[in-house]
N, C-alpha and C positions, 0 to 999 in steps of 0.2 A: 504494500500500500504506500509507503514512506519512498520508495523506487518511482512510483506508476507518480507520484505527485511533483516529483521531483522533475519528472519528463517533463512532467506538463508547463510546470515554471522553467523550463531550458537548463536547467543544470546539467554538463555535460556527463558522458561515462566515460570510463578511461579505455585505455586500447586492451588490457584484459578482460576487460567486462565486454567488449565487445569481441573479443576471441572466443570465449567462453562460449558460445552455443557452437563454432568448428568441433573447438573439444568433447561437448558435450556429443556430440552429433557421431564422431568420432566413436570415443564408449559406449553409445547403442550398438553400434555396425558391430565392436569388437565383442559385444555380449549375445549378439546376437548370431554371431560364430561360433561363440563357445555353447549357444543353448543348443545350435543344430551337432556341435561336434559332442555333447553331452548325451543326447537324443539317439545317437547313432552307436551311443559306447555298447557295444557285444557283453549279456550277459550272457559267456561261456556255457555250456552245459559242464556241469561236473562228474563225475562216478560216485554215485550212494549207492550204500547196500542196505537191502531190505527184506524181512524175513518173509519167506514166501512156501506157497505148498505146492502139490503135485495137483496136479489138474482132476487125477481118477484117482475113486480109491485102491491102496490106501495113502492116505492124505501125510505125506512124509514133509516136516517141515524142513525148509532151506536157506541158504543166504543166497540172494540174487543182485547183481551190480544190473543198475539202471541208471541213463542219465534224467538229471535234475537242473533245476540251477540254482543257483546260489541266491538264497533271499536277503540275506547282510549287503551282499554287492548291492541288487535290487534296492534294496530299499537306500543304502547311500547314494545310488542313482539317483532315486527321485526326490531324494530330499536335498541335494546339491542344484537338480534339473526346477523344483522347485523355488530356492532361495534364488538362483539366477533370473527367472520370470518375475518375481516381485523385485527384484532389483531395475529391471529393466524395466519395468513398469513406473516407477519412480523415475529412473534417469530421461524418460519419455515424457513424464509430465512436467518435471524440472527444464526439459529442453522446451515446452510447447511454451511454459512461464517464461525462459529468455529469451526464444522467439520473438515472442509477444511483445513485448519488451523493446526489443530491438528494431524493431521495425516499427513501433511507436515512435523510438527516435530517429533513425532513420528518417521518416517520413517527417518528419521536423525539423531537419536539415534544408535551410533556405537554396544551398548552391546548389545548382543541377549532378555538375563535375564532379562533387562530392560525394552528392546522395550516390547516382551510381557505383562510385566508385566501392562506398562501404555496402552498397546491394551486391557487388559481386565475389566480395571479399568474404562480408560477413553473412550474408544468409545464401548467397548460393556456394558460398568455399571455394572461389577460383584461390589460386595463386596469382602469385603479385606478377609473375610473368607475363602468364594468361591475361591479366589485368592490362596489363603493358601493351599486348597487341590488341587486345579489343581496342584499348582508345587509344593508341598510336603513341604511347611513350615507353620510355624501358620501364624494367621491375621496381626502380628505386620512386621515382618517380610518382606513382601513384599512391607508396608509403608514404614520402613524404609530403605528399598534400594533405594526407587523412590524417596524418602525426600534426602539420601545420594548425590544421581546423580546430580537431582537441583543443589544443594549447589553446589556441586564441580564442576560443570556444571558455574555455577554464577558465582562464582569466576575465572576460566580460562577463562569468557566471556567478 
């Protein structure tokens, strides 16, 4: 709330707070690898032996190896597959929160040259390269515009 009012009266954010949803954005994509590389872990079958009998009589009891699988594994699967999903569920809501956020100020950004430039950087995640040839300058370049603006941004704020 103390964020969202703060935009509204122009105070600026700093250049971490505006990285902050790349990263965030980032740690979804990497938990979201690990929830499919979790999903995919092989509960082996193992060899249990279990007392068994003869089919006719008379009914002779025996030990028999049968595969099984291992319920300890199982269930550490799903309970790690588990905490990973609620995690990611959170780091998703916390991203949709800087989003939001971001593109409040963003869209509050009077220069054209600017606003774009923090639309490509900070919510679609170019690199500053990529940045560079879309609007026709090198990598440094479009940094330091956006570094420029902050600053003088901070300072009238």
């Amino acid at each position: 709330m103390v964020k969202k009012r703060a935009l509204e009266h122009g105070i600026n954010m700093t250049k971490q707070e505006l990285e902050q949803l790349i990263s965030l954005r980032k740690e979804i994509e990497e938990l979201e690898q690990d929830i499919q590389h979790i999903e995919q872990m092989d509960i082996k079958a193992v060899p249990v032996k279990v007392d068994a009998s003869s089919q006719c009589f008379p009914y002779v009891k025996s030990r028999v190896t049968v595969q099984g699988y291992d319920p300890l594994l199982a269930d550490r699967r799903d309970r790690l597959l588990c905490e990973k999903i609620t995690l990611l569920c959170e780091r998703k809501k916390k991203a949709a929160e800087e989003e939001n956020h971001l593109l409040q100020y963003i869209n509050n950004v009077k220069e054209s040259r600017v606003r774009r430039i923090m639309q490509y950087r900070y919510v679609e995640g170019y690199s500053w390269e990529k940045i560079g040839c879309i609007m026709h300058f090198d990598r440094r370049t479009g940094e330091r515009i956006v570094s420029r603006y902050l600053k003088r941004n901070k300072n009238s704020g």
